[in-house]
VEXPA-354497 format. One line per 10 residues: number of its first residue (from 1); their letters; for each residue y, z, x of C-alpha. Coordinates in Angstrom, 3 decimals, always signed. Layout:
NUM	a	Y:Z:X  ...
***
This chain:
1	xxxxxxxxxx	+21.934:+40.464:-8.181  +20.441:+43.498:-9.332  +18.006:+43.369:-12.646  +17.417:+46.273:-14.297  +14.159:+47.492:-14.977  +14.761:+48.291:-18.321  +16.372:+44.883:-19.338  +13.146:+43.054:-17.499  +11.063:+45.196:-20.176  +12.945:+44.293:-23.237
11	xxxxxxxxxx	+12.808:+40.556:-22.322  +8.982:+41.470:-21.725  +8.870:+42.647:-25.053  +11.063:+39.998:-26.776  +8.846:+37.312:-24.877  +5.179:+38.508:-26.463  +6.736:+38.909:-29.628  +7.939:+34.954:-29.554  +4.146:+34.196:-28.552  +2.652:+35.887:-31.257
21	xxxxxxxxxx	+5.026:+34.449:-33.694  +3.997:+31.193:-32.906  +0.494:+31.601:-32.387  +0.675:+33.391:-35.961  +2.458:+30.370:-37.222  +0.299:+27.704:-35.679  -2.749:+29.341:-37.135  -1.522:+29.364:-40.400  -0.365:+25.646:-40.362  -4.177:+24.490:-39.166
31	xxxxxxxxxx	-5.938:+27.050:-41.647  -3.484:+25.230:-44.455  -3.844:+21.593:-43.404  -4.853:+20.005:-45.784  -8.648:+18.497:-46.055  -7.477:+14.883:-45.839  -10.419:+12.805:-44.090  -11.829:+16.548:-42.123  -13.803:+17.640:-45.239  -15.711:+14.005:-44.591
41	xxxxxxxxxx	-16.486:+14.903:-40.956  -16.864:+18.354:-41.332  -19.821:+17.833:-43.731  -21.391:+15.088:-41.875  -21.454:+17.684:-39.007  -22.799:+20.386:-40.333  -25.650:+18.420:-42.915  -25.953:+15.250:-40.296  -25.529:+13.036:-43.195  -23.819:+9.565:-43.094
51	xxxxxxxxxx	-20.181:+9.299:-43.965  -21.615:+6.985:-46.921  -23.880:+9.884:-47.774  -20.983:+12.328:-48.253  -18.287:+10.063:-49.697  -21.276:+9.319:-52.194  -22.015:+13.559:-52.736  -18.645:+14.292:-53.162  -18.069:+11.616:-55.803  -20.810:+12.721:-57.680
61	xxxxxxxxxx	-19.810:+16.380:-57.582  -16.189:+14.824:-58.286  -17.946:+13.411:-61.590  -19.345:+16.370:-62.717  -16.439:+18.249:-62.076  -14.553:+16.035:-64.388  -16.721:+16.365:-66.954  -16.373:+20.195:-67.226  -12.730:+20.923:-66.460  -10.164:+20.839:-68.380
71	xxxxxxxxxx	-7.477:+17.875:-66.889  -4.856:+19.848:-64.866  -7.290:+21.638:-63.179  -9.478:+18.814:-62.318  -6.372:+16.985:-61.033  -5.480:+19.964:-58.626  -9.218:+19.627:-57.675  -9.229:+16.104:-57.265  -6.037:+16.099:-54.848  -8.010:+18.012:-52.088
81	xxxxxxxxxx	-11.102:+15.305:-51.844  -9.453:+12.097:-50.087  -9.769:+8.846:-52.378  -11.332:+10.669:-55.071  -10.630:+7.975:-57.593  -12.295:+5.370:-55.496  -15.097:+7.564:-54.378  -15.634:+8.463:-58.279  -15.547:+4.533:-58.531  -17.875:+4.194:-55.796
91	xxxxxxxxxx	-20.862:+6.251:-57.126  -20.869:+4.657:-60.404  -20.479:+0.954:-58.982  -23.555:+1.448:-56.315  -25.565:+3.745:-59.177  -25.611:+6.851:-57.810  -24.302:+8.446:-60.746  -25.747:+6.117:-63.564  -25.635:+8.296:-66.846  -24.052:+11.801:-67.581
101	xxxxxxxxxx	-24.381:+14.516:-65.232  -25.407:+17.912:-67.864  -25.883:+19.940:-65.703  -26.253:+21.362:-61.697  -29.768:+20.038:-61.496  -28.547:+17.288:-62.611  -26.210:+16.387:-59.931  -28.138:+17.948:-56.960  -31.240:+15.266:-58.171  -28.200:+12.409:-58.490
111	xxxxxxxxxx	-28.052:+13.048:-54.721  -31.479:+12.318:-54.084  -30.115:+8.375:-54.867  -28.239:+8.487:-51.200  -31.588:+10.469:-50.013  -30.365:+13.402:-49.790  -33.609:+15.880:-50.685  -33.250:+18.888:-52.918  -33.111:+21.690:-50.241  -29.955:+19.798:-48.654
121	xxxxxxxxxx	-28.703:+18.762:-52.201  -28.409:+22.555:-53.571  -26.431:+23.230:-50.476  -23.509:+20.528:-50.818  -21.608:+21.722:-53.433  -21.359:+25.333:-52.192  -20.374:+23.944:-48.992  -17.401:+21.982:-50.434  -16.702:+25.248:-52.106  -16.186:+27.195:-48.668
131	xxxxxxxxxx	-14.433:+23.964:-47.114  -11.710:+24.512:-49.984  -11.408:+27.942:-48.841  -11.496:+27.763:-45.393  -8.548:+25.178:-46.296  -6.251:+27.731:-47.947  -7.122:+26.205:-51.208  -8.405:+29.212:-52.720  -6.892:+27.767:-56.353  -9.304:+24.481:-56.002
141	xxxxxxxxx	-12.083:+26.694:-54.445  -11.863:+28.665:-57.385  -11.792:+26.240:-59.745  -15.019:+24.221:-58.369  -16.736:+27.941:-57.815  -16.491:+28.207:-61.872  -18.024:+24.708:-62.189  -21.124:+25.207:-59.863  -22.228:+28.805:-60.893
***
């Protein structure tokens, strides 16, 4: 049996379009997974702190989130850090956070309690910021943005 040549070019066709569709579709299903337990690793990577060290930073920044949002919005915040509520629990149990958080310098020194230093400490938050992003949760990204500037 005889193919034609123009029939082999459509299916051509028809095939790369299928590929790109899915590749299309699998990159937006990683870009939106959500942060569940990656946001841990992906900041122990790229600050080479403990897992203890970053559960204990983003609790803090968690706490002085809270402190400056208004409830929805913390909530929608709060949803994209795994075990928030515990890891809010956490910092205030082991004395990380031990008194009010007024302001950014305030939490960047709080950090210095899981010895984290101040050069590293100024960079968390921001990076939790682009995390958010780089998540597809440009709403929460926004949201923390507004509390760190």
């Amino acid at each position: 049996m005889r193919v034609s040549r123009g029939w082999r070019d459509d299916s051509r066709v028809v095939f790369l379009v299928c590929l790109v569709t899915v590749l299309i579709l699998h990159t937006d299903a990683v870009a939106a997974t959500p942060p569940g337990r990656a946001i841990v690793a992906q900041l122990q990577d790229e600050f080479g702190f403990s897992e203890g060290q970053v559960r204990g930073a983003l609790g803090a920044l968690l706490v002085f989130a809270r402190d400056r949002l208004p409830k929805p919005d913390f909530d929608d915040l709060a949803k994209r850090i795994p075990n928030a509520d515990d890891i809010m629990q956490e910092v205030k149990l082991h004395g990380i956070v031990n008194g009010p958080l007024d302001d950014l310098d305030d939490y960047e020194a709080t950090l210095s309690n899981l010895g984290i230093g101040p050069q590293l400490a100024a960079q968390f938050a921001p990076a939790v910021v682009k995390y958010l992003g780089a998540a597809g949760y440009y709403r929460e990204r926004d949201i923390l943005q507004r509390v760190i500037d």
